[in-house]
C-alpha positions in Angstrom: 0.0 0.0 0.0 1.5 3.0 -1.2 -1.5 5.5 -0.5 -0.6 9.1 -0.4 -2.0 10.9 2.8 -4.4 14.0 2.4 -1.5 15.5 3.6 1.1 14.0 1.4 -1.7 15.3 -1.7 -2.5 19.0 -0.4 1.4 19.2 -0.1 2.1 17.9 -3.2 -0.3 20.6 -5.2 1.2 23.7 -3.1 4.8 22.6 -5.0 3.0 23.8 -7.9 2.6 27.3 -7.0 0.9 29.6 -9.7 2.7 32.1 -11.8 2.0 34.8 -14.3 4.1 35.3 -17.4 5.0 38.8 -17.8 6.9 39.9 -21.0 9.6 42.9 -20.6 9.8 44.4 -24.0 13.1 46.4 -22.9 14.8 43.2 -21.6 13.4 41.2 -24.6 12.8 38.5 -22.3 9.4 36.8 -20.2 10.0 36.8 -17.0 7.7 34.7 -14.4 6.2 36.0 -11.3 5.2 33.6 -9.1 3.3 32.8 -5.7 5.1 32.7 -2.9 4.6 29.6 -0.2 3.7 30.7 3.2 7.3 30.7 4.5 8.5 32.6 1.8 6.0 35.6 2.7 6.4 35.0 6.4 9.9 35.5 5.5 9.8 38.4 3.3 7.0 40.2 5.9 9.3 39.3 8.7 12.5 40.7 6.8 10.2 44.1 7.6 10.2 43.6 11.2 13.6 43.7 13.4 13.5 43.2 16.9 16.1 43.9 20.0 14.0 42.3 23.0 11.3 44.5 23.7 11.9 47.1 21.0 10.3 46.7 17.3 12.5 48.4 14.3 9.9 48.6 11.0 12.6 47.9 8.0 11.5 48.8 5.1 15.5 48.8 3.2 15.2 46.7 -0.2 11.6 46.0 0.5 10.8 45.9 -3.0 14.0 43.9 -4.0 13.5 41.7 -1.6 10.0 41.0 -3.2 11.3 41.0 -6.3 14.3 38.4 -5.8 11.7 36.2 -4.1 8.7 35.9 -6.5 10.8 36.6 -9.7 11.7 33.1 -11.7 12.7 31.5 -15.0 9.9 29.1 -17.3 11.7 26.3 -15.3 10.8 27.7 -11.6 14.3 28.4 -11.0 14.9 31.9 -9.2 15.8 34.9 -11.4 17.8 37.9 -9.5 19.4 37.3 -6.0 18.3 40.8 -3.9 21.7 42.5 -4.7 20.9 41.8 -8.6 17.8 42.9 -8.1 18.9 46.7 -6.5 20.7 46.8 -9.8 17.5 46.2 -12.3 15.9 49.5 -14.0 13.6 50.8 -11.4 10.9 51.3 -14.2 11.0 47.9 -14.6 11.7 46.5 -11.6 8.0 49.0 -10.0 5.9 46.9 -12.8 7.4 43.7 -11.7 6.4 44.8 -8.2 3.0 45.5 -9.1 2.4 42.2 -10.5 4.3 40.2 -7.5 1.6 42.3 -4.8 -1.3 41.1 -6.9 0.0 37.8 -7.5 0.8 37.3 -4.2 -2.8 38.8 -2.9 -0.5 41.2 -0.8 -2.2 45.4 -0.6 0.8 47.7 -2.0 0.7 49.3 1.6 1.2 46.1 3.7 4.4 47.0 4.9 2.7 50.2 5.8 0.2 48.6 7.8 2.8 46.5 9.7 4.6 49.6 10.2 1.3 51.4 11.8 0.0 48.9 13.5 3.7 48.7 15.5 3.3 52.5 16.2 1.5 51.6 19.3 3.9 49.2 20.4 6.2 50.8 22.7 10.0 50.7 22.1 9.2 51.2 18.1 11.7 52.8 15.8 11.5 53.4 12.0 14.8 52.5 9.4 15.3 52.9 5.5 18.7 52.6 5.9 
């Protein structure tokens, strides 16, 4: 008996995660932006958020990279940019690939924003671009 679980089957179909083909006429080239898994955007959301025991830092440096180098992949699934290649991509570019990674990935453009206000309240909070 070699059943698969329910488990073993629901995991199975979230390693196929959707994507969207996007062409970039400048780069001649199709580029995939795909969905991220729940780590992945657990990870980017808490790449946001720095803590030092009780005090919160909101991070918002390479933000959009970061999203970028994460949802950003080849036809084969294979990650594109790295988020140092990414800082280096045209930012015309790079803001429509954003665009399609937040709606691909169900995320509001001002989610960071919202982490960021929500913290506001929190005592010990500081704010960094840098």
């Amino acid at each position: 008996m070699n059943e698969q679980t329910q488990k073993d089957r629901i995991l199975a179909r979230s390693a196929l995660l959707p994507r969207e083909a996007v062409v970039v006429p400048e780069w001649n080239e199709t580029v995939y932006v795909r969905r991220m898994t729940l780590g992945e955007r657990e990870e980017f959301e808490e790449g946001a958020m720095e803590t030092n025991g009780k005090a919160i830092k909101v991070n918002l440096r390479n933000v959009r990279s970061r999203l970028v180098s994460m949802a950003l992949v080849d036809e084969a699934g294979a990650q594109l940019f790295t988020v140092a290649d990414a800082l280096r991509l045209d930012s015309l570019i790079a803001m429509r690939l954003v665009d399609v990674a937040l709606r691909v990935n169900a995320m509001a453009a001002d989610d960071v924003e919202e982490i960021a206000k929500n913290c506001e309240s929190a005592p010990n909070v500081s704010f960094s671009t840098v």
